[in-house]
ModelCIF file with pLDDT and N, C-alpha, C, O atoms, coordinates in Angstrom:
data_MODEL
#
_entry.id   MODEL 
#
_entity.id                         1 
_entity.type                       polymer 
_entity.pdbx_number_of_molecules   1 
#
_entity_poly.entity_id                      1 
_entity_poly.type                           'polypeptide(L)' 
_entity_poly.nstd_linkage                   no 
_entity_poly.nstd_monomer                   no 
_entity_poly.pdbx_seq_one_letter_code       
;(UNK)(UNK)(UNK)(UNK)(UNK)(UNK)(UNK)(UNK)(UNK)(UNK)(UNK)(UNK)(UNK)(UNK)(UNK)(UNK)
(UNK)(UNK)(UNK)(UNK)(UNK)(UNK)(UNK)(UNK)(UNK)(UNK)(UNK)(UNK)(UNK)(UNK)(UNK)(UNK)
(UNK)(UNK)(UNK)(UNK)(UNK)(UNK)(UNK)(UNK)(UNK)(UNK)(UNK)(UNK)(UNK)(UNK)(UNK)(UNK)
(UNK)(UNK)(UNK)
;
_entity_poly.pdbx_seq_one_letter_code_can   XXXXXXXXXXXXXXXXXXXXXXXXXXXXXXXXXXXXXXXXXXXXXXXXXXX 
_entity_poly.pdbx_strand_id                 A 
#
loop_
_entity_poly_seq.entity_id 
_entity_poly_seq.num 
_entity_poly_seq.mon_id 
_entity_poly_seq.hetero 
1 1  UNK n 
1 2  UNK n 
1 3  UNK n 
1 4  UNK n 
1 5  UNK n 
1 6  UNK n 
1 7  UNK n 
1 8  UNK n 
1 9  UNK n 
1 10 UNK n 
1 11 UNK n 
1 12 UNK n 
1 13 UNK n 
1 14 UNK n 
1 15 UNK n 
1 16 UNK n 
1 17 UNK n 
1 18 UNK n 
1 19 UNK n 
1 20 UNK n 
1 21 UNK n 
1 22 UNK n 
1 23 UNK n 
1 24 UNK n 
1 25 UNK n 
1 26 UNK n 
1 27 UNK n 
1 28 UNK n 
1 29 UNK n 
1 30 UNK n 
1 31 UNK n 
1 32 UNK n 
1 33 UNK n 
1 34 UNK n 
1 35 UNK n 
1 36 UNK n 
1 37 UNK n 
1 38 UNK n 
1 39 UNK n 
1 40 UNK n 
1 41 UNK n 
1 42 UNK n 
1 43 UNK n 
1 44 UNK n 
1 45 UNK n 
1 46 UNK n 
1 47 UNK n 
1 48 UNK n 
1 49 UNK n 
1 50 UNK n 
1 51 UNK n 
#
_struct_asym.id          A 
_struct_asym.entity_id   1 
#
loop_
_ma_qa_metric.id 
_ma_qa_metric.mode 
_ma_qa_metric.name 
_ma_qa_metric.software_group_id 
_ma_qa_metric.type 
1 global pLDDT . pLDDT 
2 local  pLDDT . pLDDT 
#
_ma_qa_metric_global.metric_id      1 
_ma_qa_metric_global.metric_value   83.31 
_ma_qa_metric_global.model_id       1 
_ma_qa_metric_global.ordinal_id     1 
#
loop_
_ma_qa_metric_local.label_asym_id 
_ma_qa_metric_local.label_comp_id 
_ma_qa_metric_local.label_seq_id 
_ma_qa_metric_local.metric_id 
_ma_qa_metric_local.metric_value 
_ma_qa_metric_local.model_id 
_ma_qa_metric_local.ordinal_id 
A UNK 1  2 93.00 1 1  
A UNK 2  2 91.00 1 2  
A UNK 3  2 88.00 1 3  
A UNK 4  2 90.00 1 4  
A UNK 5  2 88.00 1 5  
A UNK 6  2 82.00 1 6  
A UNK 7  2 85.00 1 7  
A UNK 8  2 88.00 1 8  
A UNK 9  2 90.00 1 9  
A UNK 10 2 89.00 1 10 
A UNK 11 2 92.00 1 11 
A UNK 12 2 91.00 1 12 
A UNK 13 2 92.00 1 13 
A UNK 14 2 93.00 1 14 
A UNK 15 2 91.00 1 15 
A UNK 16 2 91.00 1 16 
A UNK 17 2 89.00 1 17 
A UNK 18 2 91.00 1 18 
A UNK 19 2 87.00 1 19 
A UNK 20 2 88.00 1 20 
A UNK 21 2 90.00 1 21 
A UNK 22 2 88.00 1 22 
A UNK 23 2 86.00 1 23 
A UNK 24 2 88.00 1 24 
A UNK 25 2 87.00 1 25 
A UNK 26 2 86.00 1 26 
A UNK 27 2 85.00 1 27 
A UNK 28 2 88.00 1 28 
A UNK 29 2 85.00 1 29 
A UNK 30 2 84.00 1 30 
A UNK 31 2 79.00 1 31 
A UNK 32 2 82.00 1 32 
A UNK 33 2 78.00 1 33 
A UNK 34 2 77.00 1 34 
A UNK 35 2 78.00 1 35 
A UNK 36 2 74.00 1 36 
A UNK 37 2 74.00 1 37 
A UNK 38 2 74.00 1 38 
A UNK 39 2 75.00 1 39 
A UNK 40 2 79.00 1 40 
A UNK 41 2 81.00 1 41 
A UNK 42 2 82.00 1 42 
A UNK 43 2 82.00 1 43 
A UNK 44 2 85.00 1 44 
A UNK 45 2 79.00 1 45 
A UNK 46 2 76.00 1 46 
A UNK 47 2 73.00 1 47 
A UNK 48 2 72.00 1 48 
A UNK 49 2 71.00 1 49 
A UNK 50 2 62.00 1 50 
A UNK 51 2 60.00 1 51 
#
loop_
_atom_site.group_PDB 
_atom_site.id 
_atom_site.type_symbol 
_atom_site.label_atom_id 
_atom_site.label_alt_id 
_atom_site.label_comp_id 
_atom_site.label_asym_id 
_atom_site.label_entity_id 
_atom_site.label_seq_id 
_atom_site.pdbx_PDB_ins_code 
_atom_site.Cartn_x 
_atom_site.Cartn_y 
_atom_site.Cartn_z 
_atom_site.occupancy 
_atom_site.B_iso_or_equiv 
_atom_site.pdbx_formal_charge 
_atom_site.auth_seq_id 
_atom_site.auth_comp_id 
_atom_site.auth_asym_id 
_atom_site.auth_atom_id 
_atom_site.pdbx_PDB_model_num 
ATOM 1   N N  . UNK A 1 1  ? -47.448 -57.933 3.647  1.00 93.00 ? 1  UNK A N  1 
ATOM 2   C CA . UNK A 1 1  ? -47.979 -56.786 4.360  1.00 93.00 ? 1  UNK A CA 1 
ATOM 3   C C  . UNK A 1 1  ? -49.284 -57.150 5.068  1.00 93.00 ? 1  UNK A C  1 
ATOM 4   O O  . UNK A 1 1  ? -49.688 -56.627 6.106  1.00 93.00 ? 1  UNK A O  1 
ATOM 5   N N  . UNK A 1 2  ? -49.972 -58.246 4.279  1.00 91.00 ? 2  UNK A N  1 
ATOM 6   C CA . UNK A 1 2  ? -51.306 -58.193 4.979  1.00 91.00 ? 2  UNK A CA 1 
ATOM 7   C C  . UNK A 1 2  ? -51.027 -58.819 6.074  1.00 91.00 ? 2  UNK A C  1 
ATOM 8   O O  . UNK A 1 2  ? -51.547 -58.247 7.031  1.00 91.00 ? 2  UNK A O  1 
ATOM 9   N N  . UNK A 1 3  ? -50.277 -59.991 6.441  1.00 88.00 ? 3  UNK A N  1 
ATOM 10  C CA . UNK A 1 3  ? -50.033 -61.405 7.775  1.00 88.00 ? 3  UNK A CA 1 
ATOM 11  C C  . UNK A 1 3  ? -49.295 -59.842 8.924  1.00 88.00 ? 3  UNK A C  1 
ATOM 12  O O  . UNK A 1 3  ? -49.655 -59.781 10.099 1.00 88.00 ? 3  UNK A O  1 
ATOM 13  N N  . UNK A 1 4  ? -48.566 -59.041 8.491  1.00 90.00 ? 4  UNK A N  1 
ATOM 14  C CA . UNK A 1 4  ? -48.556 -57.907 9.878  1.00 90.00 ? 4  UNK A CA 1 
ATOM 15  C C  . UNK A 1 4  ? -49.354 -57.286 9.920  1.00 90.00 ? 4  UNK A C  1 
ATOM 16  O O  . UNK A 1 4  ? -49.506 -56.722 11.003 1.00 90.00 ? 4  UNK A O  1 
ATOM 17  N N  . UNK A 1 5  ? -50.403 -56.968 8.775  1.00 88.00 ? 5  UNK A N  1 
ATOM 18  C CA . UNK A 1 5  ? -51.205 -56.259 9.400  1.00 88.00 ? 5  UNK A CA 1 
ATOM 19  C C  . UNK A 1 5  ? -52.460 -57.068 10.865 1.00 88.00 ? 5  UNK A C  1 
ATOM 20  O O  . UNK A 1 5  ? -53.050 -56.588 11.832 1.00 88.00 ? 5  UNK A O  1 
ATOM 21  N N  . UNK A 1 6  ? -52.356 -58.340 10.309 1.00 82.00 ? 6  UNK A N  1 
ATOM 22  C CA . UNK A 1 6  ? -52.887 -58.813 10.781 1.00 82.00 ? 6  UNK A CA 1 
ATOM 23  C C  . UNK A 1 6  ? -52.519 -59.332 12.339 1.00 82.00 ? 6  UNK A C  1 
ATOM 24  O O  . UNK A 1 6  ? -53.275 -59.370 13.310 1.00 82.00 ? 6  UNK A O  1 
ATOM 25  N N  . UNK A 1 7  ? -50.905 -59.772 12.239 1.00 85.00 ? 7  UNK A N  1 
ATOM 26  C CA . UNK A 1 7  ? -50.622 -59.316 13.621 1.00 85.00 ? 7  UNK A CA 1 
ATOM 27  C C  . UNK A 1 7  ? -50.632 -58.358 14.097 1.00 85.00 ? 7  UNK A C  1 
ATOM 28  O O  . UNK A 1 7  ? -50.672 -58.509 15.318 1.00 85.00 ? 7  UNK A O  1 
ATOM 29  N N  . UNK A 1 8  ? -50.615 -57.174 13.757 1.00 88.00 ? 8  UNK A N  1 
ATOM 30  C CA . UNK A 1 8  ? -50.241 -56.278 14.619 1.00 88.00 ? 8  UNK A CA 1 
ATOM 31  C C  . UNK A 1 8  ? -51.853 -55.820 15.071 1.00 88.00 ? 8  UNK A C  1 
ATOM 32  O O  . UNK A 1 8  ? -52.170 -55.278 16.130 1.00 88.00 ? 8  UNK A O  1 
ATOM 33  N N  . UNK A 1 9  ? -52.726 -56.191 13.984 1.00 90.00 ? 9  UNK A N  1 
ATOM 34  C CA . UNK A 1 9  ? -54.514 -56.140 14.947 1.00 90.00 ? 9  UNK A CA 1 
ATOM 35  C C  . UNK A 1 9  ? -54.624 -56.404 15.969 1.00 90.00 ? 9  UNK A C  1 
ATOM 36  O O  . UNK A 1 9  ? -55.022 -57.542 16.218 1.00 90.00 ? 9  UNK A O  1 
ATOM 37  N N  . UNK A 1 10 ? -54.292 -55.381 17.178 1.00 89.00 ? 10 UNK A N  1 
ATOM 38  C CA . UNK A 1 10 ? -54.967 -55.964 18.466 1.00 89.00 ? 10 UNK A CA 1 
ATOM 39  C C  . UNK A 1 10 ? -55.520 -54.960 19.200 1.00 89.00 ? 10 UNK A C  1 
ATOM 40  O O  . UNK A 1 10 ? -55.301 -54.778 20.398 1.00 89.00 ? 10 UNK A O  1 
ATOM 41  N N  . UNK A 1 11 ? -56.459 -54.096 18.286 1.00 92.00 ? 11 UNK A N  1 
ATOM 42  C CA . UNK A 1 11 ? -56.660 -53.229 19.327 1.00 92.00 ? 11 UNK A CA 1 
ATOM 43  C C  . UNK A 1 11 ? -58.163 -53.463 19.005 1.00 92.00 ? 11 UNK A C  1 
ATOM 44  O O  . UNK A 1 11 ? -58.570 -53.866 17.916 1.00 92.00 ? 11 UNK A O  1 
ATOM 45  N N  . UNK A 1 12 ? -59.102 -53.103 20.302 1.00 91.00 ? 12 UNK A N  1 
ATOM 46  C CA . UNK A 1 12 ? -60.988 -53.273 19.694 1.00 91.00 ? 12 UNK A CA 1 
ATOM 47  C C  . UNK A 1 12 ? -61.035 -52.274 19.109 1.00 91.00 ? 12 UNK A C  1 
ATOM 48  O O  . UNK A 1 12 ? -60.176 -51.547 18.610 1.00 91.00 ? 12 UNK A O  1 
ATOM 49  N N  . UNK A 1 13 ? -62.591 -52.227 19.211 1.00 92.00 ? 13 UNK A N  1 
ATOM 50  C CA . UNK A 1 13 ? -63.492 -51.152 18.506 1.00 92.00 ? 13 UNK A CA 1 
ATOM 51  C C  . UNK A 1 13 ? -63.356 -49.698 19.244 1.00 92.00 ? 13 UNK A C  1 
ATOM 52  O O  . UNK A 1 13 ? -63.605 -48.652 18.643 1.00 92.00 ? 13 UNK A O  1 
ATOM 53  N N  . UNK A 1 14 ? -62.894 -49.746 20.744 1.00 93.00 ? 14 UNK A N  1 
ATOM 54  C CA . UNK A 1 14 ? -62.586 -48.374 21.527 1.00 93.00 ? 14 UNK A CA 1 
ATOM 55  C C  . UNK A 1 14 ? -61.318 -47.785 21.460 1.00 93.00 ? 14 UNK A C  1 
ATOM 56  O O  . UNK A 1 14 ? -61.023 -46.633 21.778 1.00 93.00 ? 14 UNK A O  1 
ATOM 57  N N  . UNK A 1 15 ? -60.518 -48.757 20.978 1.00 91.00 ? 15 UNK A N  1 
ATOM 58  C CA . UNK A 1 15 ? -59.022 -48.310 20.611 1.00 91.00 ? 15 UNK A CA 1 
ATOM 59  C C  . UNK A 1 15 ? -58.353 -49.012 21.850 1.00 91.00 ? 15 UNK A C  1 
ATOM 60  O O  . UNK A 1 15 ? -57.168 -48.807 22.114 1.00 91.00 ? 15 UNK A O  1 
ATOM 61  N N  . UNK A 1 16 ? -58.931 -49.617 22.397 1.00 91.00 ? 16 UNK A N  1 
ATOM 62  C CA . UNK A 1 16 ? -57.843 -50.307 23.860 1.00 91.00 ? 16 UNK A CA 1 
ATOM 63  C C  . UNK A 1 16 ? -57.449 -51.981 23.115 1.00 91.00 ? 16 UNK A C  1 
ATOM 64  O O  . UNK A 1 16 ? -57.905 -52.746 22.266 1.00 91.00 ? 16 UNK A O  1 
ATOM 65  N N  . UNK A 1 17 ? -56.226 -51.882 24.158 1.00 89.00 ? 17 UNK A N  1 
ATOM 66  C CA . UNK A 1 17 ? -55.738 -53.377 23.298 1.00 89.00 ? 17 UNK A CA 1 
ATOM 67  C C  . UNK A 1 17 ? -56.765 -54.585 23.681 1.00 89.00 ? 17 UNK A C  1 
ATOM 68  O O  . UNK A 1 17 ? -57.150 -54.589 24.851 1.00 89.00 ? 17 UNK A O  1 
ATOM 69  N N  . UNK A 1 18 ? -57.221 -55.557 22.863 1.00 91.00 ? 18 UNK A N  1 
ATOM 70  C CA . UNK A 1 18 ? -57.533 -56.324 23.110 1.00 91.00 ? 18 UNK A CA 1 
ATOM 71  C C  . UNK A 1 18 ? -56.683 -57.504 23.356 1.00 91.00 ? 18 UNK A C  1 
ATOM 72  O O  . UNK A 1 18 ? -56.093 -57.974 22.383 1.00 91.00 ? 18 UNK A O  1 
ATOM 73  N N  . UNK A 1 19 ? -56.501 -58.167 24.754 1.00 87.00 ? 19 UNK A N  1 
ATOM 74  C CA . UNK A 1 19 ? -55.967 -59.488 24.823 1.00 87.00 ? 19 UNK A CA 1 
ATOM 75  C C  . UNK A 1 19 ? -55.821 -60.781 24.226 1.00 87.00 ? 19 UNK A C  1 
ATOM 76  O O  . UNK A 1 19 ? -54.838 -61.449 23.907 1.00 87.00 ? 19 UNK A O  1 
ATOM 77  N N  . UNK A 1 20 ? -57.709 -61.054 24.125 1.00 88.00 ? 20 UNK A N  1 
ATOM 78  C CA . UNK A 1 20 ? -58.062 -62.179 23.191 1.00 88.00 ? 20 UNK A CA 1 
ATOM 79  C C  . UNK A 1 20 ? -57.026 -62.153 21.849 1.00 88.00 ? 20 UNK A C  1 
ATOM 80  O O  . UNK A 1 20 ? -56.271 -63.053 21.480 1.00 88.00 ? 20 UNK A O  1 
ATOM 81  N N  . UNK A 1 21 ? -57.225 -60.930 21.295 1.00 90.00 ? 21 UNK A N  1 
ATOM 82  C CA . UNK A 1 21 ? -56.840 -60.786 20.084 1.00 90.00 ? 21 UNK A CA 1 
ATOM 83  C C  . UNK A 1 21 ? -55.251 -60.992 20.090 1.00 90.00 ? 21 UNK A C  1 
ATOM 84  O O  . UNK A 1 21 ? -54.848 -62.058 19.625 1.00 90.00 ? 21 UNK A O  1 
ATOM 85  N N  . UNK A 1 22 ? -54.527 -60.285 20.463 1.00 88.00 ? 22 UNK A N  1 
ATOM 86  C CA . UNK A 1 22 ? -53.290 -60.295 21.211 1.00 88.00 ? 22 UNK A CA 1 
ATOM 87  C C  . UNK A 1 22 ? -52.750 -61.679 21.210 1.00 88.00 ? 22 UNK A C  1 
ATOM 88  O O  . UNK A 1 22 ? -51.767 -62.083 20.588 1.00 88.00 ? 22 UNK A O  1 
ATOM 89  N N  . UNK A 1 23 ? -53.636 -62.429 22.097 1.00 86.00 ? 23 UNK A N  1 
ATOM 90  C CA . UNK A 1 23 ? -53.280 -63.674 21.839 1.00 86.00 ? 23 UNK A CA 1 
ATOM 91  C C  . UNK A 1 23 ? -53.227 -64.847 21.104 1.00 86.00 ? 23 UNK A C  1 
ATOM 92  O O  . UNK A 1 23 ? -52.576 -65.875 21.294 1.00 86.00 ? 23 UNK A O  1 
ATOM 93  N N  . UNK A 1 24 ? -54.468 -64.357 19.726 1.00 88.00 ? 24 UNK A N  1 
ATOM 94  C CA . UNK A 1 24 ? -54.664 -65.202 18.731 1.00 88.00 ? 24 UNK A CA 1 
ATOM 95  C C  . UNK A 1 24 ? -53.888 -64.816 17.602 1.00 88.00 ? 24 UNK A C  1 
ATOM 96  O O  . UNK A 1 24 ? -53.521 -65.630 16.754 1.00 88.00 ? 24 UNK A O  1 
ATOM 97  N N  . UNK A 1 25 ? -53.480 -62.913 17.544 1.00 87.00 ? 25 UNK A N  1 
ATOM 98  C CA . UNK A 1 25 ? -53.227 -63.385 16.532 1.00 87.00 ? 25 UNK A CA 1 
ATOM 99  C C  . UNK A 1 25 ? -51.351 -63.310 16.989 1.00 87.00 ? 25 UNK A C  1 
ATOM 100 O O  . UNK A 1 25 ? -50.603 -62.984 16.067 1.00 87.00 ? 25 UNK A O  1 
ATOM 101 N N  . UNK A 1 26 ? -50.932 -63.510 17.897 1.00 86.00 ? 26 UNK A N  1 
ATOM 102 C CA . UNK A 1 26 ? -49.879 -63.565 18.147 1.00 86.00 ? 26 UNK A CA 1 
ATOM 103 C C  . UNK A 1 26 ? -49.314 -64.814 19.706 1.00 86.00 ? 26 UNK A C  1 
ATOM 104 O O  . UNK A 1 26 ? -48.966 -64.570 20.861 1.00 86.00 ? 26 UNK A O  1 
ATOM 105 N N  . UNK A 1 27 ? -49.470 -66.012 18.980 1.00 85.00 ? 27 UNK A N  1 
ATOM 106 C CA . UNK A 1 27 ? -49.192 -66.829 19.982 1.00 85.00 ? 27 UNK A CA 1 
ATOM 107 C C  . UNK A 1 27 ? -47.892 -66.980 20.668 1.00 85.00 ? 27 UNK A C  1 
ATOM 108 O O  . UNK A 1 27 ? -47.815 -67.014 21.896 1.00 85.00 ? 27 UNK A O  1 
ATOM 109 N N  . UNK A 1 28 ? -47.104 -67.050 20.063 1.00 88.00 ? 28 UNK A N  1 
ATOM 110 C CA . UNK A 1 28 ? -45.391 -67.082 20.689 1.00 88.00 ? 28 UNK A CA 1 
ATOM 111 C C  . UNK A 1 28 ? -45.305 -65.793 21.223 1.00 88.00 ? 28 UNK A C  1 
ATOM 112 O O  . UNK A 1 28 ? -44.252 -65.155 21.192 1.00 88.00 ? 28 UNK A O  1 
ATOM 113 N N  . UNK A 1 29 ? -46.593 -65.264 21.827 1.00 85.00 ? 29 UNK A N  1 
ATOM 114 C CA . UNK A 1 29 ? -46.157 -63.410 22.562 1.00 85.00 ? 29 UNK A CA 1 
ATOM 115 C C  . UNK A 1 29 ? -46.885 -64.085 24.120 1.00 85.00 ? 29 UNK A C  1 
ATOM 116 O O  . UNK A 1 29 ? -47.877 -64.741 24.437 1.00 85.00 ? 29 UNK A O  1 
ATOM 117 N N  . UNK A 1 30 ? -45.902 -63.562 24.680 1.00 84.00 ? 30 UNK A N  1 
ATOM 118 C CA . UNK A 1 30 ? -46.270 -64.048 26.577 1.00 84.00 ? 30 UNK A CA 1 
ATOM 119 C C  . UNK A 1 30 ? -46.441 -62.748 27.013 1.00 84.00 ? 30 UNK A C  1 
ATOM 120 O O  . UNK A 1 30 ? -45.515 -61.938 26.993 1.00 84.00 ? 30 UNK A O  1 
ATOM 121 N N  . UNK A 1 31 ? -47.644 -62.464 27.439 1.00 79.00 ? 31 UNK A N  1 
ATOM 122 C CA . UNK A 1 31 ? -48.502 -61.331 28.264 1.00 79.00 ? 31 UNK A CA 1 
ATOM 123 C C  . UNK A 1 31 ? -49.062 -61.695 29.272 1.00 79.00 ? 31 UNK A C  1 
ATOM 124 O O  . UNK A 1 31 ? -49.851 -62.613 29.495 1.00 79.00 ? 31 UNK A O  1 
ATOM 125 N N  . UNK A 1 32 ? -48.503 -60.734 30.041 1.00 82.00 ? 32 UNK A N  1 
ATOM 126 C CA . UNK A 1 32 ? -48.813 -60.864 31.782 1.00 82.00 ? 32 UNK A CA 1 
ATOM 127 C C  . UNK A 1 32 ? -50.182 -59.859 32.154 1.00 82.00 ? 32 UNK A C  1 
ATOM 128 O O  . UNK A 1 32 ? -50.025 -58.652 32.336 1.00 82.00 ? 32 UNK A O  1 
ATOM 129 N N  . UNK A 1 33 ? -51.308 -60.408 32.227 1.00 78.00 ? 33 UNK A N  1 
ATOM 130 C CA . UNK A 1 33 ? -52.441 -59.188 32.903 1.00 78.00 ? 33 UNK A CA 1 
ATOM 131 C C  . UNK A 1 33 ? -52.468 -59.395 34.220 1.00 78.00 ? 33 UNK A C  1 
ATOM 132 O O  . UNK A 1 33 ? -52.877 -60.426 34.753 1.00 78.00 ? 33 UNK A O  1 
ATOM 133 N N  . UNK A 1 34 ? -51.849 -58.013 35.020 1.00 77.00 ? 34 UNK A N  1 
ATOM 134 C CA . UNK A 1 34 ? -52.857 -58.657 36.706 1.00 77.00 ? 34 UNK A CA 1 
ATOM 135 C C  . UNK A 1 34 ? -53.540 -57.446 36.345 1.00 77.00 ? 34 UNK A C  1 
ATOM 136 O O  . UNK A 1 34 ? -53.462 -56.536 35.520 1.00 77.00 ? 34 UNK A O  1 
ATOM 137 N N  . UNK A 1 35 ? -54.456 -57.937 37.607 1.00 78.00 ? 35 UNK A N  1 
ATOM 138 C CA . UNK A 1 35 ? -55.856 -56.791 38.085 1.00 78.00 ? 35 UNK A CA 1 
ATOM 139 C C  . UNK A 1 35 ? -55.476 -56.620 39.529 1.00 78.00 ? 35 UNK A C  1 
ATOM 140 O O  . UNK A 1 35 ? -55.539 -57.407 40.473 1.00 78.00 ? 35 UNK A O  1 
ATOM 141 N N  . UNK A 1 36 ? -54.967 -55.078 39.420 1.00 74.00 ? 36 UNK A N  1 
ATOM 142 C CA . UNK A 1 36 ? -54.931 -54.802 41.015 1.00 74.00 ? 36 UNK A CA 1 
ATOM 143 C C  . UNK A 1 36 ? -55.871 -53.905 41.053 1.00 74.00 ? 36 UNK A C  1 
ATOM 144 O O  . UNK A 1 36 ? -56.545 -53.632 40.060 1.00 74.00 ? 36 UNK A O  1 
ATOM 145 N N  . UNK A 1 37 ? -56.061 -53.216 42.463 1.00 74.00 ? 37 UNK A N  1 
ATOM 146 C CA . UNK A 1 37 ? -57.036 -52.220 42.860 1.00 74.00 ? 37 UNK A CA 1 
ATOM 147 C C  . UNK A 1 37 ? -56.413 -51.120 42.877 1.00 74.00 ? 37 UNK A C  1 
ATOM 148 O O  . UNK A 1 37 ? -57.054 -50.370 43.612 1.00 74.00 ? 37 UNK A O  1 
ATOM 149 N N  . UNK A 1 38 ? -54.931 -50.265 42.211 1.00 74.00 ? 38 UNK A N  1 
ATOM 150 C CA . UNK A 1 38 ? -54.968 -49.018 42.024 1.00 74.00 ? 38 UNK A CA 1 
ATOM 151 C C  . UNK A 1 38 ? -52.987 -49.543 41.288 1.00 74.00 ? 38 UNK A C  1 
ATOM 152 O O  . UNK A 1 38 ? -52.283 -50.512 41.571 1.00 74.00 ? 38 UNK A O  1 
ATOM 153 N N  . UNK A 1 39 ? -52.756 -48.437 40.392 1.00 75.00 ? 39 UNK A N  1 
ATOM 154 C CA . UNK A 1 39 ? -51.687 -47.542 40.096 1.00 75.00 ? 39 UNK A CA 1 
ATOM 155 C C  . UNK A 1 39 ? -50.931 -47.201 41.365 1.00 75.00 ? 39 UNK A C  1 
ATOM 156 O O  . UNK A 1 39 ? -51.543 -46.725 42.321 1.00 75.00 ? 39 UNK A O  1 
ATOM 157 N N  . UNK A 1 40 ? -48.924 -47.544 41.440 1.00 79.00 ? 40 UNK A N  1 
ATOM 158 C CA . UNK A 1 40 ? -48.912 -47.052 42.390 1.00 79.00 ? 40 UNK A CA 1 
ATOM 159 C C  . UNK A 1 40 ? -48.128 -45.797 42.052 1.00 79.00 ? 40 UNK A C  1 
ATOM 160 O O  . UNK A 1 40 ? -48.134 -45.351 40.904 1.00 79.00 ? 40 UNK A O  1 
ATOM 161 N N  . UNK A 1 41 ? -47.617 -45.361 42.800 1.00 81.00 ? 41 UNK A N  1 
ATOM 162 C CA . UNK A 1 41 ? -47.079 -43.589 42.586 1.00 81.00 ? 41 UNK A CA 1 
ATOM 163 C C  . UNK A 1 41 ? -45.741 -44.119 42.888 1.00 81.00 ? 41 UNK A C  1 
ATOM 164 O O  . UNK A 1 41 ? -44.970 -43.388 42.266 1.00 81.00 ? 41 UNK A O  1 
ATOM 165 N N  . UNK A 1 42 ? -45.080 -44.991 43.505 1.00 82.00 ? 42 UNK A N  1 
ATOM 166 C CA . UNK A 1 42 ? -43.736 -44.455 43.735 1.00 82.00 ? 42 UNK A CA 1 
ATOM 167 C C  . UNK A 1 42 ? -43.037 -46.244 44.444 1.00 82.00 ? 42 UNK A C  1 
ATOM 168 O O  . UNK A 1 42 ? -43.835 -47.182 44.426 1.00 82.00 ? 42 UNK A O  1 
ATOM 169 N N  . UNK A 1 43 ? -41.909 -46.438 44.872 1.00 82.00 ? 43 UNK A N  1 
ATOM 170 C CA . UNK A 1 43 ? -41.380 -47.126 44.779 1.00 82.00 ? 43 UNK A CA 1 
ATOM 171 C C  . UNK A 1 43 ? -42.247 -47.788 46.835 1.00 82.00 ? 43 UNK A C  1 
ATOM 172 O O  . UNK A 1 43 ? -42.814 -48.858 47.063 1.00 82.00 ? 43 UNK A O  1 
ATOM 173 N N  . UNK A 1 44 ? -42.043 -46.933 47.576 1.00 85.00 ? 44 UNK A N  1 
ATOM 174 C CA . UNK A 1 44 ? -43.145 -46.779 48.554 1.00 85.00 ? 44 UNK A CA 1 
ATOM 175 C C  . UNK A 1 44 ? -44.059 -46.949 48.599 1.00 85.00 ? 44 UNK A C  1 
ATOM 176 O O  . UNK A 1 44 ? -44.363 -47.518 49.647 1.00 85.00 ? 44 UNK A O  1 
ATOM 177 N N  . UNK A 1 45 ? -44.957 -46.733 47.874 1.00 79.00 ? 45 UNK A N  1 
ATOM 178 C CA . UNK A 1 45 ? -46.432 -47.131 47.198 1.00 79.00 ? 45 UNK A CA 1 
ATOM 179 C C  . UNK A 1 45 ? -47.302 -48.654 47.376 1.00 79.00 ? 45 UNK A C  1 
ATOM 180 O O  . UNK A 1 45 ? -48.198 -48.879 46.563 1.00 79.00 ? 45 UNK A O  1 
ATOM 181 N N  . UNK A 1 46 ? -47.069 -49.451 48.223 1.00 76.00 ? 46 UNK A N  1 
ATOM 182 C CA . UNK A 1 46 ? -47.331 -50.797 48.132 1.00 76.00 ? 46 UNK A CA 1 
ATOM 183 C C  . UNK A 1 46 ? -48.811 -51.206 47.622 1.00 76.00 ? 46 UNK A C  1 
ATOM 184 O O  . UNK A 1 46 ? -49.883 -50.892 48.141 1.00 76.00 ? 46 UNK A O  1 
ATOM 185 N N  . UNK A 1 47 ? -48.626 -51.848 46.678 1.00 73.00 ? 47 UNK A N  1 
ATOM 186 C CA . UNK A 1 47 ? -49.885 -52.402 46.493 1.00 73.00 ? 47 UNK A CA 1 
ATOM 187 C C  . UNK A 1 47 ? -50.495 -53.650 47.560 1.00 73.00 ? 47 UNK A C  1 
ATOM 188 O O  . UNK A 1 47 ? -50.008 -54.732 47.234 1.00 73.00 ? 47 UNK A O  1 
ATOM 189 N N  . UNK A 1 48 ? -51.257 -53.739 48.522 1.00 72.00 ? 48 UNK A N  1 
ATOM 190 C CA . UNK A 1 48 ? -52.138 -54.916 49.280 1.00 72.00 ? 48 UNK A CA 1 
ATOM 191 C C  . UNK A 1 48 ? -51.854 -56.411 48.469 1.00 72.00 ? 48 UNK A C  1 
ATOM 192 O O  . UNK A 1 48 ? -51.929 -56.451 47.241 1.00 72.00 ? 48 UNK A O  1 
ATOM 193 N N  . UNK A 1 49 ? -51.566 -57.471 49.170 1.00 71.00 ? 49 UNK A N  1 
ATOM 194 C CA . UNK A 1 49 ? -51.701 -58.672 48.303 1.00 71.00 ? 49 UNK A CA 1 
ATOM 195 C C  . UNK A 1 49 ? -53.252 -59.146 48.755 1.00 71.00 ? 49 UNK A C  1 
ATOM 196 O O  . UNK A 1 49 ? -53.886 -58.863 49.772 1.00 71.00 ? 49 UNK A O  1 
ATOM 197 N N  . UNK A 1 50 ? -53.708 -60.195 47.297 1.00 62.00 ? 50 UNK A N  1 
ATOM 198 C CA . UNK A 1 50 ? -55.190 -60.401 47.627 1.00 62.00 ? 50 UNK A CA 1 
ATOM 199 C C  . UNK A 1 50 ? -55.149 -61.680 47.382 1.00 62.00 ? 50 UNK A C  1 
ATOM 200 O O  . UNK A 1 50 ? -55.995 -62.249 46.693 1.00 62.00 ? 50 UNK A O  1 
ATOM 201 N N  . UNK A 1 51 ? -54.191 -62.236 47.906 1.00 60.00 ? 51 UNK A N  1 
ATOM 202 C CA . UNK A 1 51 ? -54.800 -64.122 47.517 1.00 60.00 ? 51 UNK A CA 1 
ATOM 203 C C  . UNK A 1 51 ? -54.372 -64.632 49.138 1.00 60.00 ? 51 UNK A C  1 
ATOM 204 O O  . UNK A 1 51 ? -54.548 -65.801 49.484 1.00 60.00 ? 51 UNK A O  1 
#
């Protein structure tokens, strides 16, 4: 019980997931972060490319 509790720890001190954590304590887990500049609404919605 304790080794899941311990995976399943990934959230901080604000209650949002933490990544770092995410990733240490769960290595064989593949997580994708992008950072865009907005949420889109609909299939229409295009997000800008920035590279």
């Amino acid at each position: 019980m304790l080794a899941r509790y311990n995976r399943n720890n990934i959230l901080d001190n604000r209650g949002e997931i933490s990544y770092e954590k995410l990733i240490e304590n769960n290595p064989n887990c593949h997580a994708y972060l992008y950072e865009i500049s907005k949420m889109t609404e609909g299939k229409k919605d295009k997000v800008p490319c920035s590279y």
